[in-house]
DOSE-736218 format. One record per residue: residue number from 0; x, y, z of N, C-alpha, C, O in turn. Coordinates in steps of 0.001 Angstrom, whole numbers, padded with zeros to 6 digits. Layout:
N
> NUM  X  Y  Z  X  Y  Z  X  Y  Z  X  Y  Z
...
END
This chain:
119
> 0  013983  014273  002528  013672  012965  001961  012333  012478  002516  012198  012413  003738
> 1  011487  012184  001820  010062  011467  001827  010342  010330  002444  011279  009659  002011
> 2  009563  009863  003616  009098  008496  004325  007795  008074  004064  006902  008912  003943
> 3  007558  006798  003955  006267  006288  003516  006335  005094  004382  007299  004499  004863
> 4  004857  004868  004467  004331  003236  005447  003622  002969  004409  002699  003669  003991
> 5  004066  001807  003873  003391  001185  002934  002369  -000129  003503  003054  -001021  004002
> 6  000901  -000407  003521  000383  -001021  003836  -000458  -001886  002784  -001409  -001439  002144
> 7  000148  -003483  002685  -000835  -004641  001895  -001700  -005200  002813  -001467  -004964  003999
> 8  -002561  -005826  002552  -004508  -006259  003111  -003519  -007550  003541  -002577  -008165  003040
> 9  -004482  -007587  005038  -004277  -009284  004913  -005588  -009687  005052  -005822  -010737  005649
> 10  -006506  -008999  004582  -008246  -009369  004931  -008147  -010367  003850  -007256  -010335  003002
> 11  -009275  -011439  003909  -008940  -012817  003948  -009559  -012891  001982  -009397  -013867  001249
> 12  -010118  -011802  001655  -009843  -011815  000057  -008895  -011761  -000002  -008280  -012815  -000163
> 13  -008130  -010436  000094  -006768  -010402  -000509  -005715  -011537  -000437  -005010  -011977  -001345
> 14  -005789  -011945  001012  -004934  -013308  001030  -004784  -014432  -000236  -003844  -015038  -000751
> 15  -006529  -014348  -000480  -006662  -015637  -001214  -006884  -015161  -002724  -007591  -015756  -003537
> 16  -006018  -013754  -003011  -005664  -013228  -004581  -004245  -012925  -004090  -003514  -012101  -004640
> 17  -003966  -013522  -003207  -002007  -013538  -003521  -001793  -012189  -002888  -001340  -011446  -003759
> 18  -001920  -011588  -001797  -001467  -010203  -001196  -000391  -011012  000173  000152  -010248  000970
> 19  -000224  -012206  000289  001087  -012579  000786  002100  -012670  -000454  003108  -011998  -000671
> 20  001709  -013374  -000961  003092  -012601  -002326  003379  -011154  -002676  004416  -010550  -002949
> 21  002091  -010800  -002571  002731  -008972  -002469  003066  -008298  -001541  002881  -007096  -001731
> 22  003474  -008555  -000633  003835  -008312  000811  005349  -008542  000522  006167  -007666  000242
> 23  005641  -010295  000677  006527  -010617  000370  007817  -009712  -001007  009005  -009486  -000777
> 24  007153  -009414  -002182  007796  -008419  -003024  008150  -007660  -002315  009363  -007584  -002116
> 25  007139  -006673  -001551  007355  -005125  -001147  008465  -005371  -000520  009458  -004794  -000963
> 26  008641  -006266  000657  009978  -006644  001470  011347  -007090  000844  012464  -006994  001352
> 27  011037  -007538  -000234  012421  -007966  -000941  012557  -006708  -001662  013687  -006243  -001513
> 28  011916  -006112  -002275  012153  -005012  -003313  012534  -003867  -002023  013480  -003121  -002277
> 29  012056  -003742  -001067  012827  -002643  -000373  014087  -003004  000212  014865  -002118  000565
> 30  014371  -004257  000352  015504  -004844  001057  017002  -004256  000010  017997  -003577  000262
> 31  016425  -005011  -001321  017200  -004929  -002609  017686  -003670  -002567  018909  -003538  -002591
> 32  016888  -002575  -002499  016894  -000926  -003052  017535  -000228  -001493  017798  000974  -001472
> 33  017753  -001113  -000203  017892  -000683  000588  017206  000633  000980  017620  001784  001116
> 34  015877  -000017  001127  014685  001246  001697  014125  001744  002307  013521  002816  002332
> 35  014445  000210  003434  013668  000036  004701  014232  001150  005679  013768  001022  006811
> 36  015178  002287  005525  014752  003231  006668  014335  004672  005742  014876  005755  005962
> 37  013305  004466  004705  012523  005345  004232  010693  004919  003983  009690  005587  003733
> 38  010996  003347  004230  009255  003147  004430  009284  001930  005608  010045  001080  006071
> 39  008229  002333  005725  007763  000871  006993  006691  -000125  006332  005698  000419  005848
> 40  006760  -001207  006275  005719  -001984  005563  005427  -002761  006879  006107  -003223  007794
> 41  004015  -002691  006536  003028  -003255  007769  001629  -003931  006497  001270  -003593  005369
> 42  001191  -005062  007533  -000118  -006150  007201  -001170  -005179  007611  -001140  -004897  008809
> 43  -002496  -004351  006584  -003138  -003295  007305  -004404  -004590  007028  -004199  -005592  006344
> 44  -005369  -004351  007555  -006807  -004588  007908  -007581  -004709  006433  -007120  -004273  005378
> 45  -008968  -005458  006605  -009841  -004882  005093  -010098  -003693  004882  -010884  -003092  005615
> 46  -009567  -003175  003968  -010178  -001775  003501  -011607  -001647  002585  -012176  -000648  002143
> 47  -011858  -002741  002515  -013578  -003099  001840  -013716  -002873  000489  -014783  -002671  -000089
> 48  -012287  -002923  -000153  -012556  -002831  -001318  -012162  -004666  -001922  -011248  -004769  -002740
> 49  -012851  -005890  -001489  -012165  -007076  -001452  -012275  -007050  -002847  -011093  -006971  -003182
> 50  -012976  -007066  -003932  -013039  -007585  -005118  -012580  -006596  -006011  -012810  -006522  -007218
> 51  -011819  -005744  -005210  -010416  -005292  -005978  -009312  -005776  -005497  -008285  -005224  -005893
> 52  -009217  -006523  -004862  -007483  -006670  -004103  -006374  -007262  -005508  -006380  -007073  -006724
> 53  -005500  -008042  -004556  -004979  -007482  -003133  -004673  -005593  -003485  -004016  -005141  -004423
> 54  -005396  -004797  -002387  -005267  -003972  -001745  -003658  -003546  -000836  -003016  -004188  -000006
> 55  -003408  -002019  -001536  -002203  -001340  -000895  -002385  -000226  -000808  -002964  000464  -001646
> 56  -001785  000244  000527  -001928  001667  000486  -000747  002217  001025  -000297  001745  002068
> 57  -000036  003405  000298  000759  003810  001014  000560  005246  000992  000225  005922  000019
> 58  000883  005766  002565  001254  007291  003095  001928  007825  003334  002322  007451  004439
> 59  002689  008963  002854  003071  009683  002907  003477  010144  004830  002656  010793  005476
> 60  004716  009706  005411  004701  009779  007051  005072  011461  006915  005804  012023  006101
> 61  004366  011952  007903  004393  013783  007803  004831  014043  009067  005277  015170  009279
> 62  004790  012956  010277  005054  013121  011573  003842  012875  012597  003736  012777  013819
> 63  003032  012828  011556  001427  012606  011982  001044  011532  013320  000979  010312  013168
> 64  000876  012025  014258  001019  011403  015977  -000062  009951  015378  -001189  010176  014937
> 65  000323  008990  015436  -000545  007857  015091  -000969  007115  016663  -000386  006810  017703
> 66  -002850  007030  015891  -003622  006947  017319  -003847  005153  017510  -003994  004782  016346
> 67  -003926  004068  018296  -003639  003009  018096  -004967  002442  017749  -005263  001309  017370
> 68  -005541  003267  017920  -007510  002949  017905  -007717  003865  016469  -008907  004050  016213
> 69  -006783  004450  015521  -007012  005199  014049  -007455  003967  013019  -006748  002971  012872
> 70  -008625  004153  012379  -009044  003734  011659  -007923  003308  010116  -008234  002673  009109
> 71  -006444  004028  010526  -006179  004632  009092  -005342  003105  008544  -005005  003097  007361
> 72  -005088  002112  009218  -005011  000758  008856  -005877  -000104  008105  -005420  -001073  007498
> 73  -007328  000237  008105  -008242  -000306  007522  -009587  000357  007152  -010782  000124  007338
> 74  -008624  001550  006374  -009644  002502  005796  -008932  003534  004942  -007920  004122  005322
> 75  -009338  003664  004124  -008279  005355  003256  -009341  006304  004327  -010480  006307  004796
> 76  -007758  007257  004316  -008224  008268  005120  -008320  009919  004274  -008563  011044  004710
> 77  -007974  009354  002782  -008466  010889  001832  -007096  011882  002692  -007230  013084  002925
> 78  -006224  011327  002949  -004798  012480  003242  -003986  012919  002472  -003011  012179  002600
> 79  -003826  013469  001936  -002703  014663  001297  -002004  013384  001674  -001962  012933  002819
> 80  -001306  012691  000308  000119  011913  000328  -000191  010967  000463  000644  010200  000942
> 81  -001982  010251  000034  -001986  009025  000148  -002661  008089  -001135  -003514  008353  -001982
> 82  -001946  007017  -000879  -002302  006502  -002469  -002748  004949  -002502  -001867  004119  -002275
> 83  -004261  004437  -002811  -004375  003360  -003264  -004289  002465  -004229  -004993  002605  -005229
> 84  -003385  001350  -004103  -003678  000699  -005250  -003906  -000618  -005429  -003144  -001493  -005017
> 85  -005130  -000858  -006150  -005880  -002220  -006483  -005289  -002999  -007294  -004406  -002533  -008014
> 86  -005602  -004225  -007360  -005153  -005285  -008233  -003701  -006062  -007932  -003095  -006869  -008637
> 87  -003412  -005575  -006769  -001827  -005538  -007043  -001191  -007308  -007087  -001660  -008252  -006450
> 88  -000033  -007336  -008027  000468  -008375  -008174  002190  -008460  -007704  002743  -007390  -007958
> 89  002918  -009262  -007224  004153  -009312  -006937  005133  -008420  -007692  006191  -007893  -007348
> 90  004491  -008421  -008752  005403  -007316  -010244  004708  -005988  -010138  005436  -005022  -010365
> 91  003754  -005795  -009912  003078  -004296  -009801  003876  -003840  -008208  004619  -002860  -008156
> 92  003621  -004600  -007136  004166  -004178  -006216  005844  -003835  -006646  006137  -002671  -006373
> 93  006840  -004539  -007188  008164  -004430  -007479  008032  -002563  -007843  008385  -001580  -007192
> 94  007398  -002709  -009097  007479  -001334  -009892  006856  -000020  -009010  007018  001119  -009447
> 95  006146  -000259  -007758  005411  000671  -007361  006723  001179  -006402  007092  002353  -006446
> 96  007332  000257  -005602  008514  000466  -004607  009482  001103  -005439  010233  001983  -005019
> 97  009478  000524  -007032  010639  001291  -007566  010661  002855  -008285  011715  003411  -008591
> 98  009614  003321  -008448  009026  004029  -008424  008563  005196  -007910  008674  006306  -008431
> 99  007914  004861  -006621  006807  005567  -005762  007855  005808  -004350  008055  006912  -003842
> 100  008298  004843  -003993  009063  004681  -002553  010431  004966  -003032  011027  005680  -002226
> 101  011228  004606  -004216  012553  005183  -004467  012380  006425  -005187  013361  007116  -004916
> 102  011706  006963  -005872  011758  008224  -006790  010614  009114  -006616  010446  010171  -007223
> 103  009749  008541  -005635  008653  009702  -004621  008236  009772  -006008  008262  010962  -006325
> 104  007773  008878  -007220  007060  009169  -008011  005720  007887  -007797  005834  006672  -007957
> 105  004914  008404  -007530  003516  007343  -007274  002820  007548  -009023  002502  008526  -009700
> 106  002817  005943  -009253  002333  005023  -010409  000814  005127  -011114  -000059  004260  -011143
> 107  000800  006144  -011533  -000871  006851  -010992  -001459  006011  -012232  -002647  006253  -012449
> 108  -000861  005080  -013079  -001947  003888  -013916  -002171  003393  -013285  -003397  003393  -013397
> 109  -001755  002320  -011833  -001558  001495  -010992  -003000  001579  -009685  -003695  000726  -009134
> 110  -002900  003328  -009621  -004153  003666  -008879  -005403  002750  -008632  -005734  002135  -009645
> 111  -006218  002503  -007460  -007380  001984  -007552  -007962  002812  -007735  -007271  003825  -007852
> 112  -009380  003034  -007880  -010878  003629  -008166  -011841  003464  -007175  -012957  003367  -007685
> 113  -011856  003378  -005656  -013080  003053  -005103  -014179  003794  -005202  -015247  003432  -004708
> 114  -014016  004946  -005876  -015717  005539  -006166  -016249  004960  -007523  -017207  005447  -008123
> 115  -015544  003889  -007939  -015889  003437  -009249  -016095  002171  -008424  -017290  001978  -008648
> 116  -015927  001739  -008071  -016320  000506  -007254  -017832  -000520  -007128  -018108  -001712  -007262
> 117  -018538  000718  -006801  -019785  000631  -006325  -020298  -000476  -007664  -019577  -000841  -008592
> 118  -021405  -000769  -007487  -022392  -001767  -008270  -021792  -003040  -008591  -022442  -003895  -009192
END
C-alpha cells in the first residue's frame, strides 16, 4: 500500500487565494475516507510558484531518510512519485484525496505546469 505526505503552501499568496481552506478539505476528506495512516498532511513553505496557488504537492513516502534542512518542503524536488498541483480549490483538493491518496490514481488534469509558468 502507497503512503503519501501531502503538502498545501502556507506562503502568504496562497493563504490569501484560500490554501487554508484547502488544507482544511485535505483534513476532512482524509478524516472522512479514514486516510490519515496512509498520508501525512503538513503546511509546506513557498514553492515560488505564487500566481499559481494555492499550491500542493504530494510524494510519494519510499522510506526516503528526510533531512530537516531538505529543501523538499519548499521546492519540487523532480522525484519519481511526485506531483504538483496548481490552482487548487477546497473541491479540487476533495477529488485529488479521492482519487490520488485513496486509489493511488494522481488527477493528471489537475497537474500544475511550472515550466509553463515563466513570463
Amino acid at each position: 500500500m502507497k503512503r503519501y505526505r501531502l503538502s498545501v503552501c502556507k506562503g502568504s499568496s496562497c493563504k490569501a487565494g484560500g490554501s487554508d481552506a484547502v488544507a482544511q478539505a485535505a483534513r476532512e476528506e482524509l478524516s472522512a475516507r479514514s486516510l490519515q495512516p496512509r498520508c501525512e498532511l503538513y503546511r509546506g513553505g513557498c514553492y515560488g510558484f505564487c500566481h499559481m496557488g494555492p499550491n500542493v504537492v504530494i510524494r510519494e513516502e519510499t522510506g526516503r531518510k528526510r533531512d530537516p534542512l531538505s529543501p523538499e518542503d519548499y521546492q519540487l524536488m523532480g522525484w519519481e512519485g511526485e506531483a504538483y498541483y496548481s490552482h487548487m480549490t477546497p473541491e479540487k483538493m476533495r477529488r485529488v484525496v479521492a482519487e490520488h491518496i485513496a486509489q493511488d490514481k494522481p488527477v493528471i488534469e489537475l497537474f500544475g505546469h511550472p515550466e509553463e509558468a515563466e513570463g
